[in-house]
N, C-alpha and C positions, 0 to 999 in steps of 0.2 A: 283934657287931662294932660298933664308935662309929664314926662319922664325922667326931665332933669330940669335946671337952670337955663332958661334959653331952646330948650330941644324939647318938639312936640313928639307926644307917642304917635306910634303908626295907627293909623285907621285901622281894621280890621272889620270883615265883613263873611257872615256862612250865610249858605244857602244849600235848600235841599226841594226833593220833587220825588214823590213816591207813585209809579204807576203801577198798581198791581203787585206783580213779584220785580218788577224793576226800581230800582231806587238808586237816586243820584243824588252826590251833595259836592258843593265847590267852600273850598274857604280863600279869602282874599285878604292881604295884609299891605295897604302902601301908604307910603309916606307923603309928606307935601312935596318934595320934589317928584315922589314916581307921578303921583297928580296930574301934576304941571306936565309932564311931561309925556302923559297921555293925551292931556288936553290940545297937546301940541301938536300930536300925532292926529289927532280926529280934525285937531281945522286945515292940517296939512291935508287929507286928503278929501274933503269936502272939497278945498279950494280947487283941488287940483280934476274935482268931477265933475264941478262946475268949466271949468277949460276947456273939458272934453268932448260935452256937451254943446257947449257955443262950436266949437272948432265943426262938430259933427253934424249941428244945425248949417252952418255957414256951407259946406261941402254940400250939402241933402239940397239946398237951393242953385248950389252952382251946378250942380248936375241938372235939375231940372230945367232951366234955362237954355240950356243946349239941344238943339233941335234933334232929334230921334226919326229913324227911317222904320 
């Protein structure tokens, strides 16, 4: 759906969860740039837990390696 000439409408998205006497609901509204730019944000830090993980493997070996009294 357009909202105008060239410019898409925002997405928009509800949600709800009823437990009991609790009840929850979120609504979301983002554009193609907020998107993008979430999407930038989640490979940003996949990448970055992938790093941290080799770094942390690489350490966990060099410790073991070393002889122990």
């Amino acid at each position: 759906m357009h909202a105008g000439k060239g410019v898409v409408a925002p997405q928009r998205a509800r949600a709800g969860i009823r437990l009991g006497p609790l009840e929850m609901r979120a609504d979301a509204e983002l554009t193609a740039g907020g998107l993008l730019a979430i999407g930038g944000m989640v490979s940003a830090i996949l990448l970055s837990t992938a790093v941290l993980v080799r770094a942390a493997v690489r350490e966990g070996r060099e410790a073991r390696s070393v002889p122990r009294r």
